[in-house]
C-alpha positions in Angstrom: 271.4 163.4 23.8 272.2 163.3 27.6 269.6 165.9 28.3 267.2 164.5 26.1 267.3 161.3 27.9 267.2 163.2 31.8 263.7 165.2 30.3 262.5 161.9 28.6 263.1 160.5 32.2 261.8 163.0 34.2 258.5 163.0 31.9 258.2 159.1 33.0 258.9 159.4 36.3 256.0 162.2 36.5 253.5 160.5 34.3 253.8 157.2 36.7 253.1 159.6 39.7 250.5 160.9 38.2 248.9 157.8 37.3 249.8 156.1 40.6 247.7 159.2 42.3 245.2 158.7 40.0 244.9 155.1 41.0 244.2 156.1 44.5 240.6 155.1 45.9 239.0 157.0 48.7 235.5 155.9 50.0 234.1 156.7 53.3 230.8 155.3 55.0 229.0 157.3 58.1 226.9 155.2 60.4 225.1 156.4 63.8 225.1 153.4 66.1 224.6 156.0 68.8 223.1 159.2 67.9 221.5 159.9 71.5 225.0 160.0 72.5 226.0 162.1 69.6 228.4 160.1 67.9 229.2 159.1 64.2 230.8 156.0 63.1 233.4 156.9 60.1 234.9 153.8 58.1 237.5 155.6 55.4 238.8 152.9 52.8 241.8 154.2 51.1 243.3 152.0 47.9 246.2 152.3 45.7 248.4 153.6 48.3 251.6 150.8 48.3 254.5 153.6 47.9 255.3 153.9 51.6 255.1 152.0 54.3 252.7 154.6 55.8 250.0 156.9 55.4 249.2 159.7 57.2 245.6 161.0 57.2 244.3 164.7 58.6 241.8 166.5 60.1 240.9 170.0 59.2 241.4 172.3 62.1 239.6 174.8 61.2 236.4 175.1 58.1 236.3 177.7 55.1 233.4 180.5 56.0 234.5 180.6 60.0 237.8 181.7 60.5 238.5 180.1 64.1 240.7 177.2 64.4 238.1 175.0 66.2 240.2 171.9 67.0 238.2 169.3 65.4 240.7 166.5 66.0 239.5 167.0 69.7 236.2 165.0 69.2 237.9 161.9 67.2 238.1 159.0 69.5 238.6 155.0 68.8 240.7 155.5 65.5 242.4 152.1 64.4 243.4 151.0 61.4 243.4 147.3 59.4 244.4 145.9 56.5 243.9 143.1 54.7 241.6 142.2 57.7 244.8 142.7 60.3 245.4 145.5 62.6 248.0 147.5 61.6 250.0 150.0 64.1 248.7 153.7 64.1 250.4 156.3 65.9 249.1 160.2 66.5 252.2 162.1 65.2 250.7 165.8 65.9 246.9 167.1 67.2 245.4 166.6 64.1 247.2 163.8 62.2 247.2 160.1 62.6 250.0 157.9 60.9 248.9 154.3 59.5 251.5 151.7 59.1 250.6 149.7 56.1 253.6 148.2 55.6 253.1 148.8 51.8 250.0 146.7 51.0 247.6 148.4 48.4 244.9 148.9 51.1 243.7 149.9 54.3 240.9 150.5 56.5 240.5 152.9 59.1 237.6 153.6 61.7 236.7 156.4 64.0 234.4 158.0 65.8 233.4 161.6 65.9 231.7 163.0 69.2 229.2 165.8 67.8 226.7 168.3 69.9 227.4 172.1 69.2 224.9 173.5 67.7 225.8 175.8 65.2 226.0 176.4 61.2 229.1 175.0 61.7 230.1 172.4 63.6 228.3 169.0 63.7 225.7 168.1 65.6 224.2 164.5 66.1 221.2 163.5 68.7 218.2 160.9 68.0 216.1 163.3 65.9 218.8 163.9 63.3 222.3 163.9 62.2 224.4 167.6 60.1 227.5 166.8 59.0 229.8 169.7 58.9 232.1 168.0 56.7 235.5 169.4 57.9 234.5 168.3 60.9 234.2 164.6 60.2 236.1 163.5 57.5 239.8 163.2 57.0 242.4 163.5 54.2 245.7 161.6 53.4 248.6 163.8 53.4 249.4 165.9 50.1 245.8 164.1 48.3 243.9 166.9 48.6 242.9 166.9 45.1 242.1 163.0 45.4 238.8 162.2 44.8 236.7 160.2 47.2 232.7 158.3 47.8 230.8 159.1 50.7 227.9 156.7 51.5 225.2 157.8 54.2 223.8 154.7 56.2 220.6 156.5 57.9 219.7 155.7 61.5 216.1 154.1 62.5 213.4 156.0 60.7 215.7 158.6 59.2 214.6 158.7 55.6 216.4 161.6 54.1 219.8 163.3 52.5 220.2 166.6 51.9 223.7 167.8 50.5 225.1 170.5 48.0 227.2 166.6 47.1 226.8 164.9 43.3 224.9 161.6 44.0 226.3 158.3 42.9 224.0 157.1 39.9 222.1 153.5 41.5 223.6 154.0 44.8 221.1 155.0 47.2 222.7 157.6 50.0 225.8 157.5 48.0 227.5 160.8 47.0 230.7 161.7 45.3 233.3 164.7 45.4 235.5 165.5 42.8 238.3 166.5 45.6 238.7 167.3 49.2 238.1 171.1 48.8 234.5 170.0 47.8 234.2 167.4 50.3 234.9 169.6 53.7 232.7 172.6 51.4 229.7 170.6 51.4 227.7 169.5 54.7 225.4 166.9 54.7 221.6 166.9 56.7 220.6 163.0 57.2 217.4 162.3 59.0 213.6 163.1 58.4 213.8 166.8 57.7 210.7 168.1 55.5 212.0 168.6 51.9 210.5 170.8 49.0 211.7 172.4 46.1 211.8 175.5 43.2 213.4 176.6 40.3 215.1 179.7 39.5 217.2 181.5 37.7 217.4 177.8 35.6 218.7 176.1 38.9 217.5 173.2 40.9 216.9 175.2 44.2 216.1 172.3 47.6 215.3 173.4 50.7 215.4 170.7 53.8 214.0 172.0 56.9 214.9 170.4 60.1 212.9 171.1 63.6 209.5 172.0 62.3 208.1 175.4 62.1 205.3 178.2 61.4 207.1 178.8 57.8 204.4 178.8 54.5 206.4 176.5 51.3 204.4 178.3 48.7 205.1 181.9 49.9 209.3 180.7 50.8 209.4 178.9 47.2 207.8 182.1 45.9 210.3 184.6 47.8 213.1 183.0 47.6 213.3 182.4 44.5 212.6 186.3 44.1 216.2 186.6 45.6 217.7 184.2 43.5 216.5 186.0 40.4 217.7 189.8 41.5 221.3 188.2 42.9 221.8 185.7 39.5 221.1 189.5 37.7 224.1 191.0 38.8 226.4 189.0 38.0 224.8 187.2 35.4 225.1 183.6 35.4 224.7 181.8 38.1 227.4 179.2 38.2 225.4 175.8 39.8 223.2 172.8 38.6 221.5 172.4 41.7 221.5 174.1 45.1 221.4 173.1 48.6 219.2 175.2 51.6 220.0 173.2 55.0 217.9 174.9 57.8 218.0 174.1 61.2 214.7 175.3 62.8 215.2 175.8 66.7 213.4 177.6 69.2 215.9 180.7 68.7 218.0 179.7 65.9 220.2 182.3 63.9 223.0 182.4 61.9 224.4 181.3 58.3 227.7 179.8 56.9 227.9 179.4 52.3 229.3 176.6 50.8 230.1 176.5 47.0 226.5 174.9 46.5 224.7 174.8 49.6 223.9 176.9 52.8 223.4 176.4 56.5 220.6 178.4 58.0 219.6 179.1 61.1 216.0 179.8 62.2 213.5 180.2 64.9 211.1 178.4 64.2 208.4 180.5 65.0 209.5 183.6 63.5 207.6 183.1 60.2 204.3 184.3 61.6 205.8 187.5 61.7 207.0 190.0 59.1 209.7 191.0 60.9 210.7 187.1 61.4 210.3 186.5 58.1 211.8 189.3 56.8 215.1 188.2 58.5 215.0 185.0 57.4 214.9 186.1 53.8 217.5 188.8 54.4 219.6 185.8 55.9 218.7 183.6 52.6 220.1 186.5 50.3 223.3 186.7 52.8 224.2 183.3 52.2 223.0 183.0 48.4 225.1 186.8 47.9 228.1 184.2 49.0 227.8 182.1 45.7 229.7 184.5 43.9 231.2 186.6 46.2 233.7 185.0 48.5 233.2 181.3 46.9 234.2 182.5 43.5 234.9 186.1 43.5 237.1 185.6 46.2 240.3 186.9 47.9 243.6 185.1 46.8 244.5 183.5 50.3 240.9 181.8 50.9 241.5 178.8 48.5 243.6 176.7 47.7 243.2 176.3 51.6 245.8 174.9 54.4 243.6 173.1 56.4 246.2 173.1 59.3 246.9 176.6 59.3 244.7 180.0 59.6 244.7 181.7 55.9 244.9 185.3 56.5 243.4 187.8 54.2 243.0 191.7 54.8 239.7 191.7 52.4 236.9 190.3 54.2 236.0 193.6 54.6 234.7 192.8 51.1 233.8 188.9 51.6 231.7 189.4 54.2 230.9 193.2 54.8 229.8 193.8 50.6 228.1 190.1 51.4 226.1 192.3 54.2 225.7 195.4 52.1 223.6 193.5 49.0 221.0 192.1 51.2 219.7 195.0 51.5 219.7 196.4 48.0 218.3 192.9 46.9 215.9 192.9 49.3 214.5 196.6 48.2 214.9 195.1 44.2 212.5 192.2 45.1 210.2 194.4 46.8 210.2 193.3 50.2 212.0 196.8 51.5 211.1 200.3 50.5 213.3 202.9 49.8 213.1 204.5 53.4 213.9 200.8 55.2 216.6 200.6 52.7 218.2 204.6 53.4 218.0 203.9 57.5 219.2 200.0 57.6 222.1 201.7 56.0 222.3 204.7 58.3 221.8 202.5 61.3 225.1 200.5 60.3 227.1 203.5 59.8 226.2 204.8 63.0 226.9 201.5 64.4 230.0 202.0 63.2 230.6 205.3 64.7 229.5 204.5 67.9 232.1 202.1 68.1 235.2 203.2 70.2 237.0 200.2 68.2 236.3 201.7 64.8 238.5 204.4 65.6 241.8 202.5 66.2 240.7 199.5 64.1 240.8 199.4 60.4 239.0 197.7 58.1 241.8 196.0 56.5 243.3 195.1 59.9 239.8 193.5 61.1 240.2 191.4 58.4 243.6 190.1 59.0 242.8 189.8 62.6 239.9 187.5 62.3 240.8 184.3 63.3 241.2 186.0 67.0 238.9 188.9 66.5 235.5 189.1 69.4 233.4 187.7 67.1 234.4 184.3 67.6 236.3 185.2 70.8 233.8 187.4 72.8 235.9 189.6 74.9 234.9 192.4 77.4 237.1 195.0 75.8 236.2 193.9 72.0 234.6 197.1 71.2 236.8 199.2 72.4 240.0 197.3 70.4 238.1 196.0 67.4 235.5 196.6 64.6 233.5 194.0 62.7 234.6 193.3 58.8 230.9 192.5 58.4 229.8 196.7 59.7 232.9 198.2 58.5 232.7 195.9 55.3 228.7 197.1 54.9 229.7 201.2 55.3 232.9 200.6 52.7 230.5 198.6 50.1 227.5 201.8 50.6 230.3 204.7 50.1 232.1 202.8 47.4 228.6 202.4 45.6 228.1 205.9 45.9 231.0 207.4 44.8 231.0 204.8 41.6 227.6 205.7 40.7 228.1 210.3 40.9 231.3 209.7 39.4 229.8 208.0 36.5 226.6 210.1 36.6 224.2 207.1 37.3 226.2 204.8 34.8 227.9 202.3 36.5 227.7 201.5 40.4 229.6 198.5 42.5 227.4 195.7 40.5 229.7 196.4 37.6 232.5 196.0 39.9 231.2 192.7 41.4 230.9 191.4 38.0 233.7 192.6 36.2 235.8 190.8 39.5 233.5 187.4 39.3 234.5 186.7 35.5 238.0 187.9 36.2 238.6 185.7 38.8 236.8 182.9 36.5 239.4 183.5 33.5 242.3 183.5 35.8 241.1 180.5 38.0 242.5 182.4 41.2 241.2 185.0 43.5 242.1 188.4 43.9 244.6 190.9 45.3 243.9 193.7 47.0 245.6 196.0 44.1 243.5 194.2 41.2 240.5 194.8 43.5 241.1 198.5 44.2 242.1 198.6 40.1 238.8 197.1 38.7 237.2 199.6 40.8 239.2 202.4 39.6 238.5 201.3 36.0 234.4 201.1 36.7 234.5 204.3 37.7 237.2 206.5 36.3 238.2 208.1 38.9 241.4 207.6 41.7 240.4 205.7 44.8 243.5 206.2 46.9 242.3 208.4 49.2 238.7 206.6 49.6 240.9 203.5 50.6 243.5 205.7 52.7 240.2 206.5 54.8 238.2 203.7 54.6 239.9 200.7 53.9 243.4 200.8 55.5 242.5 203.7 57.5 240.1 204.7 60.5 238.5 208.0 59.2 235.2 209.1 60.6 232.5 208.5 58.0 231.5 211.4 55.8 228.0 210.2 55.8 226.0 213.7 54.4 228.8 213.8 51.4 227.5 210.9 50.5 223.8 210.6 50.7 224.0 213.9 48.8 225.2 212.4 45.7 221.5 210.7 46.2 219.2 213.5 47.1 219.3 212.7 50.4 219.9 215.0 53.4 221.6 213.5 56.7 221.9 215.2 60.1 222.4 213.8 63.2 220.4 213.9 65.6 223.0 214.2 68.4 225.0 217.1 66.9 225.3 219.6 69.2 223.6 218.1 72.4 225.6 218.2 75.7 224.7 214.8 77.5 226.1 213.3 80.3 227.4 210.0 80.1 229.1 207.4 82.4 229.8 205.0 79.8 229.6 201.1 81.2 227.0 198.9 80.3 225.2 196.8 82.9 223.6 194.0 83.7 221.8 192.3 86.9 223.4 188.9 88.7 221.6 186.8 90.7 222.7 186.9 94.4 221.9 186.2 97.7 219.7 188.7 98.9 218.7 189.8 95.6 220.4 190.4 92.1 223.0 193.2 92.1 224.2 195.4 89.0 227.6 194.3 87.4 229.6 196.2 85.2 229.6 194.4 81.7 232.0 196.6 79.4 233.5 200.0 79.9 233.5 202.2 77.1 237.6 203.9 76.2 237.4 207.4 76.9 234.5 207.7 79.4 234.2 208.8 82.5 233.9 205.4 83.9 237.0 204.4 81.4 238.9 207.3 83.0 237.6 206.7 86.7 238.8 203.2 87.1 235.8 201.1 87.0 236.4 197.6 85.9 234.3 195.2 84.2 233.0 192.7 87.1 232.3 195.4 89.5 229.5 195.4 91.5 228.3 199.2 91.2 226.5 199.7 94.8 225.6 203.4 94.7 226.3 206.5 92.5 226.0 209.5 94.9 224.3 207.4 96.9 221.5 206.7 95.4 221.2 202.5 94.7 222.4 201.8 91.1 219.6 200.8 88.8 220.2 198.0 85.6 220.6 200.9 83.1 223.2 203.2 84.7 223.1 205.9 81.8 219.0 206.5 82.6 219.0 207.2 86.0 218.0 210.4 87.5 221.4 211.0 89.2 223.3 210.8 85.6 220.8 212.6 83.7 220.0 215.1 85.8 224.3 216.2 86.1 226.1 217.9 83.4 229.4 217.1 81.5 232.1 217.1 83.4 230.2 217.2 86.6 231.6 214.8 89.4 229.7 211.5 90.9 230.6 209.2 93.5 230.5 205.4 92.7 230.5 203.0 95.2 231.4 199.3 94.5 232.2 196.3 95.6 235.8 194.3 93.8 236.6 191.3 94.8 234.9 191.0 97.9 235.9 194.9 99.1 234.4 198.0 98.8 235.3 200.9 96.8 234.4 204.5 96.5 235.7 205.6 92.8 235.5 209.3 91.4 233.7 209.4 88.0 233.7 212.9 85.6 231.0 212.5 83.5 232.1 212.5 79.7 229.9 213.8 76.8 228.0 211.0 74.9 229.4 211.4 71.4 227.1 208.9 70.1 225.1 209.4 66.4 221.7 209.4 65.9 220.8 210.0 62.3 217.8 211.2 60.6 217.1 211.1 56.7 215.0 213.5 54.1 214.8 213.0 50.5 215.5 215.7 48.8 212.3 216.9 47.0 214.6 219.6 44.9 216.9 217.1 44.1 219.1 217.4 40.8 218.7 215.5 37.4 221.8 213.8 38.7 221.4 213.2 42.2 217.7 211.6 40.8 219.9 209.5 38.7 222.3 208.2 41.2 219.1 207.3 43.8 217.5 205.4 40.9 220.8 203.5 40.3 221.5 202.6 43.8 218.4 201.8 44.7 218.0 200.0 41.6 214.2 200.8 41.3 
């Protein structure tokens, strides 16, 4: 009876915290008083909240998509608090939380600013011409209400006449949106100003595309293409999983770059590109990036990246898939809708493995471990010795996704390929509402193709093996040699650029490459090379005469200046080990390896 009474308790107690929660109000309002001076003006309004006798509110330090921890508290300024039309005390209790003293009333009001000019995909940016709202970066959560539900209303500056966001509108409220939780809220940005907005359908979706900054682009062909993209990406998987969809893109002079959101994307463009079929050929192999990260790394996704910890970094070892399989489709999609022929498609993907390989990182640096390491990896942290400790998830990622394609496809005899996998993991992760491990990842694959993939991940994934780039081209009729193979160059191994100085520019050391002669001579990044056997050094160190003309293990002398004194530094000329491949399709190619091209080329 006792017990019965403690759970009959225990089930009131909960069902009043869940309806107090439930009675919780969140509304925010965005003004620009001062956009030349990029600033926003954020009122929040929180109601139903008289359980304490404070409240503390948060600011992300960090948004989903960009693993850096960016510090957006550092651009809040002014923040005050009132309630029922009286100031109330606030007090900062860490860098990114702010504590309201409410003294138990059911409401209160807070206002801040947010200081906003980096331009970027993602991080706000505010100036007279327009306002993008990286939401992460401008609004903040209660404590422990992430799942709270909250209102944001735009109020649009001057002649700004526009809204774009991924955001459900609020039915006869004009500018007024709503979000179902925070996790939506910080995953959907918001354009406001006069961007020029059109429109297409595909795949049954709502598709909008704001374009901010002007531009040489042609609507009809982009509503055209695009939706091309849409169609071969919603294929693979197939469903696609939105209403509507969201294309922000910020047209600059040189603009580049993309970050997804669950229903929207950030672009960046150069405005100019379109002209040219190489520019706009990049900006629809940037459109079928982001739209690729729909399902994979929004939905299909790894188990860390969500529910998120907005204070903390969330550290996954499988971005290597996120973002490096998210690199690899482009390419296939772009050959499916035509835009890429099978040659473009063979050395794009030859030209990333040899990026690879020409790495000195890649050999130390795992793909797995890039992963982890990314919230202090070069990409976001440029350092002068990056390539030589580190390789990129997205390269690494790109080979892994190619290989793994390859090997599913000959193992099934032109059956099955990595799209099964892709979409056997998309509705998996839909039934169990969660993301993956690495295990269930490396089992689905496993499954797809019937065969083991220990050893493939022993190399590839958690390992540093050189890439075993004719094995695999093979399985597709195609024939791989590189160029390089056997040739005895000379190589210093620094890259160089010119300073200005007084009394003209001089050539500084940029990076030095582990295991060259430069690596093993001593030369530092900084130094000013003078001479190399005296002869003056030139921009590109590797072409002059003086290099070229020695052979490998020959000695030179390199003058330069550190710090302010000269230097004379012996260098023993290393072999370049660099690749340089070259492809040949196979015209005696087997019924089989003919089947495996056709299914990984999907044509």
């Amino acid at each position: 009876m006792n017990i019965k009474k403690s759970i009959l308790g225990i089930v009131a107690l909960l069902s009043i915290t869940m309806a107090a929660k439930s009675q919780v109000k969140i509304g925010f309002e965005v003004s620009f008083k001062e956009p030349q001076a990029h600033y926003a003006e954020v009122e929040m309004n929180i109601s139903g909240i008289a359980t304490k006798a404070y409240v503390d509110v948060k600011m992300p330090v960090w948004t989903p998509g960009s693993y850096l921890v960016r510090e957006f508290a550092k651009s809040v300024e002014g923040f005050g608090a009132t309630s029922n039309g009286k100031a109330v005390k606030v007090e900062k209790v860490n860098k990114n939380t702010w504590r309201v003293f409410n003294a138990k009333t059911n409401a209160v009001k807070i206002n801040y600013r947010v200081y906003a000019f980096e331009i970027s995909v993602r991080t706000a940016f505010i100036d007279a011409s327009h306002a993008f709202l990286s939401s992460a970066s401008i609004f903040m959560y209660p404590a422990g209400m992430i799942k709270t539900p909250s209102t944001v209303k735009i109020v649009p500056f001057g002649n700004w006449d526009k809204v774009s966001t991924g955001l459900e509108p609020v039915a006869g409220q004009k500018f007024t949106y709503t979000a179902s939780d925070f996790d939506i809220l910080f995953d959907s940005p918001i354009e406001v100003g006069t961007q020029d907005v059109f429109e297409f359908n595909a795949a049954g979706v709502r598709h909008e595309v704001a374009m901010y900054g002007g531009g040489n682009y042609d609507k009809e062909r982009l509503k055209v293409d695009m939706a091309k993209i849409v169609e071969q990406e919603t294929a693979i998987f197939g469903e696609n999983p939105n209403k509507h969809y969201t294309f922000i893109v910020h047209n600059y002079a040189q603009g580049g770059g993309g970050l997804e959101h669950l229903n929207s994307t950030v672009l960046g463009a150069s405005r100019n590109a379109y002209g040219s079929e190489r520019g706009y050929q990049g900006f629809l192999g940037l459109v079928a990036h982001e739209y690729f990260h729909l399902w994979n790394v929004k939905r299909l996704r790894p188990i860390a990246l969500g529910p998120f910890d907005y204070d903390n970094e969330n550290y996954t070892t499988n971005l290597w898939i996120a973002e490096g399989f998210t690199s690899y489709y482009p390419i296939k999609v772009m050959l499916r809708a035509g835009f890429a022929n099978p040659e473009a498609f063979v050395n794009s993907n030859l030209g990333t493995i040899g990026t690879v390989m020409n790495t000195p990182g890649a050999k130390i640096n795992s793909a797995a471990e890039s992963s982890f390491n990314a919230w202090i990896n070069p990409a976001y942290r440029p350092s002068e010795n990056g390539n030589n400790t580190f390789i990129s998830y997205y390269t690494k990622g790109q080979v892994i996704g190619n290989l793994m394609d390859l090997e599913i496809i000959n193992a099934t005899k032109g059956a099955k390929s990595l799209d099964d996998v892709m979409k056997a993991m998309y509705l998996q992760c839909k039934t169990l509402k969660r993301g993956y491990t690495d295990a269930e990842f490396k089992a689905m694959v496993e499954k797809i193709s019937g065969i083991s993939f220990t050893s493939f991940w022993d190399k590839y994934v958690t390992g540093t093996a050189p890439v075993e780039y004719a094995k695999y081209f093979a399985y597709a009729g195609i024939d791989v040699v590189n160029e390089n193979e056997g040739k005895s160059v000379p190589y210093f191994g620094a890259s160089t650029g010119r300073m200005a100085a007084a009394g003209g520019a001089k050539v500084v050391i940029g990076s030095v490459a582990r295991g060259s002669g430069a690596w093993n001579g001593g030369v530092n990044v900084n130094d000013e090379i003078v001479s190399i056997d005296d002869v003056p050094a030139e921009a590109s160190i590797e072409r002059m005469a003086v290099i070229t003309n020695k052979k490998v293990g020959d000695a030179v002398k390199v003058s330069i200046i550190r710090d302010g004194l000269k230097k004379e530094l012996n260098v023993i000329l290393t072999a370049n080990e660099s690749v340089r491949f070259k492809a040949t399709f196979n015209e005696s190619a087997t019924p089989q390896q003919l089947a495996v091209r056709k299914k990984w080329m999907g044509i």
